[in-house]
C-alpha positions in Angstrom: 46.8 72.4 -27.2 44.2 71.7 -24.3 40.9 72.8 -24.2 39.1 73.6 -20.8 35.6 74.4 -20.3 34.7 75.9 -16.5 31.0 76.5 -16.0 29.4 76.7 -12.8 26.1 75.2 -10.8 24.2 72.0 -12.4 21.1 73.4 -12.3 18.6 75.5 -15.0 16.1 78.0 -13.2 12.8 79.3 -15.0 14.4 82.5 -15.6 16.6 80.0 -18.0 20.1 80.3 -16.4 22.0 77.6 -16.2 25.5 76.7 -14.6 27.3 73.1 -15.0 30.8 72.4 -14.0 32.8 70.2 -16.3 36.1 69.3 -15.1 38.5 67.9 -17.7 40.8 64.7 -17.1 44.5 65.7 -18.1 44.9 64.4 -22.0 47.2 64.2 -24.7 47.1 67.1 -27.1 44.5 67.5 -29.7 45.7 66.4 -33.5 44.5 62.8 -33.6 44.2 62.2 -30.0 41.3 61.7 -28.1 40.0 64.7 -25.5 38.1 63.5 -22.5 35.8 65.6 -20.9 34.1 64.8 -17.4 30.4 65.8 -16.4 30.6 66.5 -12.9 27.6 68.6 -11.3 28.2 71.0 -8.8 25.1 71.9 -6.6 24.6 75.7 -6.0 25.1 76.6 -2.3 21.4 75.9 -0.8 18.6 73.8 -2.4 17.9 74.3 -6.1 14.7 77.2 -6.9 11.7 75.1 -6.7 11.1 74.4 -10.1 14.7 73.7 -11.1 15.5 70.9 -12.5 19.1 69.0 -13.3 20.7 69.9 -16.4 20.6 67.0 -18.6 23.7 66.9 -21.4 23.3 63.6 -22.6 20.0 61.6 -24.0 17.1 60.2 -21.8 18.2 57.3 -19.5 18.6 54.7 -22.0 21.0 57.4 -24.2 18.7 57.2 -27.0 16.5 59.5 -28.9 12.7 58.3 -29.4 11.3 58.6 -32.5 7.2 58.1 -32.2 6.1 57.0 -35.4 2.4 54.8 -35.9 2.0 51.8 -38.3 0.1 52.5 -41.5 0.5 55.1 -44.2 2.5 57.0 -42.0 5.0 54.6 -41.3 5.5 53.6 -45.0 5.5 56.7 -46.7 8.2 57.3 -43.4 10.2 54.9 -44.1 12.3 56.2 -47.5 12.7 59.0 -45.1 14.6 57.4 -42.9 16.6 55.3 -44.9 17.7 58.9 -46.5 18.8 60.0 -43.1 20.7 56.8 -42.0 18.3 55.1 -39.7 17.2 51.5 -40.5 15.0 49.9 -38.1 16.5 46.7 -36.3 12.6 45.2 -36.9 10.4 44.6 -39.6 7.4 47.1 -38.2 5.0 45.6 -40.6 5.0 42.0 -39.0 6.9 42.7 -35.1 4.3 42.7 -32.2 7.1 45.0 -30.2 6.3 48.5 -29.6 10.3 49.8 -29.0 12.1 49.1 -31.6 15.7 49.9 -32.0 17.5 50.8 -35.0 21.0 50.5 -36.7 22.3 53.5 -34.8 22.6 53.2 -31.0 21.5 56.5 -30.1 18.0 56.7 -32.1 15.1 53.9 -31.2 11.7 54.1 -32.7 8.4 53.9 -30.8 5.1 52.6 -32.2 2.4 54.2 -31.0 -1.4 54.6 -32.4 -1.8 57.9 -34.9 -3.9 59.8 -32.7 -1.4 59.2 -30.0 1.4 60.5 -31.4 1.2 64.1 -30.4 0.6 63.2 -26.6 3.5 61.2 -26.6 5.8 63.8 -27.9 4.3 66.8 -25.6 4.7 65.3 -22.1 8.3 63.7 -22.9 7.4 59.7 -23.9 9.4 60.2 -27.0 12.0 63.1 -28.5 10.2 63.2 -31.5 7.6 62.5 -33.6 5.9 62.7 -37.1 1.9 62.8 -37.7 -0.3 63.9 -39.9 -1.5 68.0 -39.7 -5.2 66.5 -39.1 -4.1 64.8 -35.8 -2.1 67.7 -34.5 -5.2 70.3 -35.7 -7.6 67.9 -33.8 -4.7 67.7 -30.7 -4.3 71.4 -30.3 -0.7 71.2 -31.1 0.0 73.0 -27.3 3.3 72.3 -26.2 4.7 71.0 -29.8 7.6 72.7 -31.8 6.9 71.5 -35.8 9.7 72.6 -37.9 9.4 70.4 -41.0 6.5 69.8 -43.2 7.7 66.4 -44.7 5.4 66.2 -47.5 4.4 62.8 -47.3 1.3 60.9 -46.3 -0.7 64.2 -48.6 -4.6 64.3 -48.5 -7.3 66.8 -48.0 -9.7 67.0 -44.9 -13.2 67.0 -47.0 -17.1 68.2 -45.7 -18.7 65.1 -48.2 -22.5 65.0 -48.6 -25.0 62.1 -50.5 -24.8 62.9 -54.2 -28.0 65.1 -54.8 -27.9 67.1 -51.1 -28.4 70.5 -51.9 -25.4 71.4 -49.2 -24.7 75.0 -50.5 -28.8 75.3 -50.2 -28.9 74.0 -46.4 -25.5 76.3 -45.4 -27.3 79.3 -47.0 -30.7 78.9 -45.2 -28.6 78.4 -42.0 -30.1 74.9 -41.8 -28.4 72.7 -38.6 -26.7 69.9 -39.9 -25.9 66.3 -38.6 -21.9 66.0 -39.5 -20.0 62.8 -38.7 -16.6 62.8 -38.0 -13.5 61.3 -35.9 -12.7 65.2 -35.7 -15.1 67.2 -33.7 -12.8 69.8 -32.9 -11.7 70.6 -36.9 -15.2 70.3 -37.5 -16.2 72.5 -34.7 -14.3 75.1 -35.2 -14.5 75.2 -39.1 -18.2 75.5 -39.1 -18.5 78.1 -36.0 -16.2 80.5 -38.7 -19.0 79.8 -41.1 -21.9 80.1 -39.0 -23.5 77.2 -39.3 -25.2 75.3 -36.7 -24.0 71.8 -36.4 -24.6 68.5 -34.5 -21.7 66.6 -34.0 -21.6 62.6 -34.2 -17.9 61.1 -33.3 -17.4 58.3 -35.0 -13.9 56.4 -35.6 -14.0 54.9 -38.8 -16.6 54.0 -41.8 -17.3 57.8 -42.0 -19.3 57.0 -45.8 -22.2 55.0 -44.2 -23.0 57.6 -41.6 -25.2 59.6 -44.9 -26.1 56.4 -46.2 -28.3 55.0 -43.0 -29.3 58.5 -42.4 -27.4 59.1 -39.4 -25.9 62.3 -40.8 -26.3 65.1 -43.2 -22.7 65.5 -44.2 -19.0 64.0 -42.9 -16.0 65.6 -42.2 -13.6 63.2 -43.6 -9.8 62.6 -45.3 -9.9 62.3 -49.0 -7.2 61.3 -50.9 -8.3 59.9 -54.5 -12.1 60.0 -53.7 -12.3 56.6 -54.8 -14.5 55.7 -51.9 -16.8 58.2 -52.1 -17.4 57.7 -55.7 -17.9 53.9 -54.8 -20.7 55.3 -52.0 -22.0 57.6 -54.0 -20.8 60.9 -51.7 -19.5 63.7 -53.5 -17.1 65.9 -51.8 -18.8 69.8 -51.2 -15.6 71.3 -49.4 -12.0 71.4 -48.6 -11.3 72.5 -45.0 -7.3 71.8 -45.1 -4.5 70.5 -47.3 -3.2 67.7 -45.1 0.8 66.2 -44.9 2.9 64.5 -42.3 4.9 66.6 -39.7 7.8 66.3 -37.8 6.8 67.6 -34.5 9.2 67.9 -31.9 9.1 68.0 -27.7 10.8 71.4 -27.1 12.3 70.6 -24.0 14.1 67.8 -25.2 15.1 69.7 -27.8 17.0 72.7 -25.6 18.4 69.5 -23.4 19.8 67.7 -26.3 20.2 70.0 -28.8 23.4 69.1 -30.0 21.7 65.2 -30.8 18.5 66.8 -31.9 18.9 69.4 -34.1 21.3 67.5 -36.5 18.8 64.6 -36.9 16.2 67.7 -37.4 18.2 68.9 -40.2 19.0 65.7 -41.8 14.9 65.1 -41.9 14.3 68.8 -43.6 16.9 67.8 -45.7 15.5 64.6 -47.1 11.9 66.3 -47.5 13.1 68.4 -49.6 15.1 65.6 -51.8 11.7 63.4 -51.3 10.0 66.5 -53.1 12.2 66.6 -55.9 12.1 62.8 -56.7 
């Protein structure tokens, strides 16, 4: 038995059609032995549609997928995750100054990039895929991002927090304009405008709890997880403005170009959520 795939032109258009032509070297017959199949493109007559681009069946040049994945809580609450899925990194992450870092199976590497970064690395093609937090991909936009899993891991809750004794309810009622510091002025933004209340935004990128305490700010917009640190600054937490957990967010184009790669490791992830969840 002999299998023989004949498809034509090596090139996708935007209307989506695409043509390769694979030509197969003769072989032995299937039932134990191997099947070899050659990629050979086959240019349409004329120049491409501007806009076309090659058809790409295996991985990116290197003929790896790229995880993006940031140090942190992230990475360690990532971790079991991966070890459920089969992928062990070649590196200790914790203590290697590299920022590629293979892994135990050739065709999956792992790229450290900063939190924030994650989702701009994943939309423009610097890696395959990625997992961040929903904060950073509500602050990014999320444009041009595919996000199939929820992973539950890395949970917390994106706060409004205020000085302990700040009549907050009082100040959103009398449609006072607030000073709000936060390292998420879009979030915060947006979730105020739907309130109606008038706000001046400070950006600040970390030590959100002083900001009330010098008087630079009425309130923060902040992530809370046991509230430990706002009891120790004496804030008190006034308002929940999203549940927050770790995504797997994936490019989508690299995901129609590999998708026979790509969509088993997607699975495999869904998969371990849920078994994470159960633990």
């Amino acid at each position: 038995i002999y299998v023989t795939i004949v498809l034509r032109e090596a090139f996708r258009t935007r209307s989506g059609k695409l043509t390769v032509s694979i030509k197969r070297r003769k072989t032995a017959p299937l039932g134990g032995s191997r099947v070899t199949l050659i990629l050979r493109t086959c240019p349409s007559e004329g120049n491409p549609p501007i806009g076309a681009f090659p058809f790409m069946a295996m991985p990116s040049s290197n003929g790896a997928i790229s995880i993006a994945l940031s140090k942190g809580r992230i990475f360690d609450e990532t971790s079991p995750l991966l070890a459920r899925i089969g992928i062990r990194p070649a590196e200790d992450l914790g203590s290697s100054r590299k920022l590629v870092v293979g892994t135990n199976r050739p065709d999956v590497r792992l790229i450290v990039v900063r939190a924030s970064d994650t989702p701009t690395y994943v939309e423009h093609g610097g890696a395959d895929l990625g997992i961040a937090g929903r904060d950073v991909l509500v602050e990014h936009g999320g444009q041009g991002l595919y996000q199939p899993v929820d992973l539950g891991i890395a949970t917390c809750r994106m706060m409004v927090a205020v000085r302990s004794g700040f009549d907050y309810e009082g100040a959103v009622r009398q449609g006072s304009r607030l000073r709000v510091a936060t390292k998420y002025p879009r979030t915060t933004r947006e979730h105020f405008a739907a309130k109606g209340v008038h706000v001046d935004l400070i950006k600040l990128y970390g030590s959100m709890e002083l900001a009330p305490l010098v008087g630079l700010a009425d309130a923060i917009v902040d992530l809370v997880s046991t509230g430990h640190t706002l009891k120790a600054n004496n804030l008190v937490a006034v308002e929940e403005i999203m549940p927050v957990s770790a995504r797997l967010v994936v490019n989508p184009a690299a995901l129609k170009l590999k998708r026979l790669l790509m969509q088993p490791l997607v699975d495999a992830f869904a998969r371990a959520a849920v078994v994470g969840t159960k633990s």
